[in-house]
N, C-alpha and C positions, 0 to 999 in steps of 0.2 A: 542546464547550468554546469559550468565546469570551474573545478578548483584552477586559484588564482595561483597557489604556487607550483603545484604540479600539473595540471591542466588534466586532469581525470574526471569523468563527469560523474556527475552527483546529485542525487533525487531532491527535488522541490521541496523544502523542510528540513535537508540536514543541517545539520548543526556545525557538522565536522567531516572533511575528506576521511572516506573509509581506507584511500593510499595512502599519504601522509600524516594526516592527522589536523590539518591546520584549518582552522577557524572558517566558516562560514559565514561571514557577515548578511546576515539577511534582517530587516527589518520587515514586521509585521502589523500593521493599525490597530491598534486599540482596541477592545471589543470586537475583533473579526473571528470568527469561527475556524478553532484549524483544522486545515485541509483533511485532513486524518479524521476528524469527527465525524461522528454520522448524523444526518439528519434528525432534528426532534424528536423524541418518542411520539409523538402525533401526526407525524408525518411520513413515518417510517415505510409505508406500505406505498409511494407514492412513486419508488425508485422503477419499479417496474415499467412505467408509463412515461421513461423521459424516452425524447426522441434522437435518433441517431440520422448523419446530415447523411446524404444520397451521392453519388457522384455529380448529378446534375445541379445541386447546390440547394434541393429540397427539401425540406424534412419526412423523413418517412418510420410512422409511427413502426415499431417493433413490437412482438408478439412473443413475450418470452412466457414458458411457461411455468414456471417458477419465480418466486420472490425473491429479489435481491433487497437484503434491510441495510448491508452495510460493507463496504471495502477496503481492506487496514492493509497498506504497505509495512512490510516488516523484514526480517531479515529472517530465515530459517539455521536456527545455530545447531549445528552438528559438533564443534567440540570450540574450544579456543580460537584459533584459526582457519577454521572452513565451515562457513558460511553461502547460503541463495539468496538472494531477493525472492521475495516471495509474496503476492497478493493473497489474503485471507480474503473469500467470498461468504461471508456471512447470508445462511438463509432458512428458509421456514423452519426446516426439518434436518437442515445440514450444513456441514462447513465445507467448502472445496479449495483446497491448496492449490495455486495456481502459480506456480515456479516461473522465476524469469532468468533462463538457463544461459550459458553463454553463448548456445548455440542460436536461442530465440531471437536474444541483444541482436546478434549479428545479424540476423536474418532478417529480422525488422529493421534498422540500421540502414541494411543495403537497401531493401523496397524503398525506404525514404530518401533516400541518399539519390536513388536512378530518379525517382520523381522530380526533386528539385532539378536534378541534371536537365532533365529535360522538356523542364521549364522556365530554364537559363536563370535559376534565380542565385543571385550573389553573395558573396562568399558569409558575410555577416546576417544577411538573411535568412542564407541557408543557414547557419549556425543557430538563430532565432527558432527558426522552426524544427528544426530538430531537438533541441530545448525544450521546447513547448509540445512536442511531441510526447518526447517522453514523460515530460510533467503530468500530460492527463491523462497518459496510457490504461491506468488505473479506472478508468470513466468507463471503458469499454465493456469492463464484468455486469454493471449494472443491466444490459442489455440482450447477456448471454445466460443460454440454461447452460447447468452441469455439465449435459453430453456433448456442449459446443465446448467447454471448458478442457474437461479432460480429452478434445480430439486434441485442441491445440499444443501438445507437450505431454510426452507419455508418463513423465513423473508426476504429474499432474493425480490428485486423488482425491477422493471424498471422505469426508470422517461424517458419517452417519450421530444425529445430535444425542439419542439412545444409547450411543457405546464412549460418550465423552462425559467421566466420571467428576472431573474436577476443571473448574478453569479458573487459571490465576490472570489477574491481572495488574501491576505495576506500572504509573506514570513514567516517564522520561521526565529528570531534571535538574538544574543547572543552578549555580550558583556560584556568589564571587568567591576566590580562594586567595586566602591572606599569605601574604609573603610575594608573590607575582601576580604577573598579570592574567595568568592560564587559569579558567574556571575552575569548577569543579566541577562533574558532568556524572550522574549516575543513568544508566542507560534504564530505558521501559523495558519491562517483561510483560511476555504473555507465552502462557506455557496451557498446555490442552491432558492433561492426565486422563490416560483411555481404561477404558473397563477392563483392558490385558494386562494391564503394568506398566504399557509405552508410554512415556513423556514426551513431546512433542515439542520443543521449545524455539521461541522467538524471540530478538531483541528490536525494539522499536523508540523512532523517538518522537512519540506523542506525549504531550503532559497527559496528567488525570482533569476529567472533562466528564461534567455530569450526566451530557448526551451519551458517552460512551456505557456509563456504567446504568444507565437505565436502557441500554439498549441490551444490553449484556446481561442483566436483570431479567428484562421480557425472556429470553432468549435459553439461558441457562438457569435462573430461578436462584435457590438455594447452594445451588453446586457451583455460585462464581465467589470466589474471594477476592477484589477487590480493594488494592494498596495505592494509597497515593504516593 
């Protein structure tokens, strides 16, 4: 998806060009699950066992060997202005940061970019599926262990679930704002407070979702504080 005024493109869900600033108009159905949420707490265990499609256009069951419970696109906020996209891998015993560096953008970008080249597909097309590329790029953690994770990108780390002391977590959310038309928009938090002092901190824009915080619940227990 690319913003309509600046033409920058812009993850599946936001709200707002992270360039400009201007409005994302996206409608979403009634009672749909957002994308950001994790699977049921009854279900949770089930993510290991989804199938990844083949070249040949097969499905071919994966064999990871670790449990993926859940995958939060977020922002990794290093101060005001400097900011990563960043996949949170939620899993049995650990959490894996999975940065999407600009080098990665690029490099995934061009693999997909030589593909459609060279299977002549058109200009709107191509734009579709690159779109839609990037929308499910997220899909792919489910699929992979740790040590396939951190090859992909050396910044790439693990936070072991033992040395993660506190985890906060904060909805994204919007409201109308009197006097103009411009909302009011408080951004999500989720911040990882580690057994050394380090803060770790994310902004995301998931509302508060009862699958999240019972997942987060299983997961971290006592040590989640949990804010709508």
């Amino acid at each position: 998806m690319f913003c309509s005024q600046c033409g920058s493109q812009v993850r599946d869900g936001d709200a707002f060009c992270t360039r400009c600033g201007n409005r994302i108009n996206q409608a979403r159905p009634m009672n749909q699950q957002p994308v950001n949420a994790p699977p049921p707490i009854n279900q949770s265990f089930q993510y290991q066992q989804q199938p990844t499609t083949s070249q040949s256009g097969r499905y071919a069951q994966s064999q990871p060997t670790e449990r993926v419970i859940w995958v939060f696109r977020t922002d990794r906020k290093y101060s005001m202005f400097k900011m990563t996209p960043c996949h949170i891998v939620f899993m049995e015993d650990k959490v894996v940061l999975a940065y999407v560096t600009q080098a990665l953008q690029k490099a995934e970008s061009d693999k997909v970019s030589r593909e459609l080249k060279e299977s002549n597909t058109g200009f709107f097309k191509g734009s579709a599926a690159m779109m839609k590329f990037w929308s499910d790029y997220y899909k792919k953690y489910y699929t992979m262990g740790s040590a396939a994770i951190l090859a992909e990108d050396p910044t790439n780390v693990i936070l072991p679930n033992h040395q993660i002391a506190q985890v906060l977590f904060k909805g994204f959310y919007e409201s109308a704002s009197s006097g103009d038309s411009s909302p009011t928009v408080t951004q999500g938090k989720l911040e990882f407070e580690m057994t050394n002092g380090e803060t770790i901190k994310f902004t995301h824009r998931q509302s508060a979702d009862k699958s999240i915080q019972e997942t987060l619940t299983r997961l971290f227990g006592g040590r989640l504080k949990y804010k709508r």
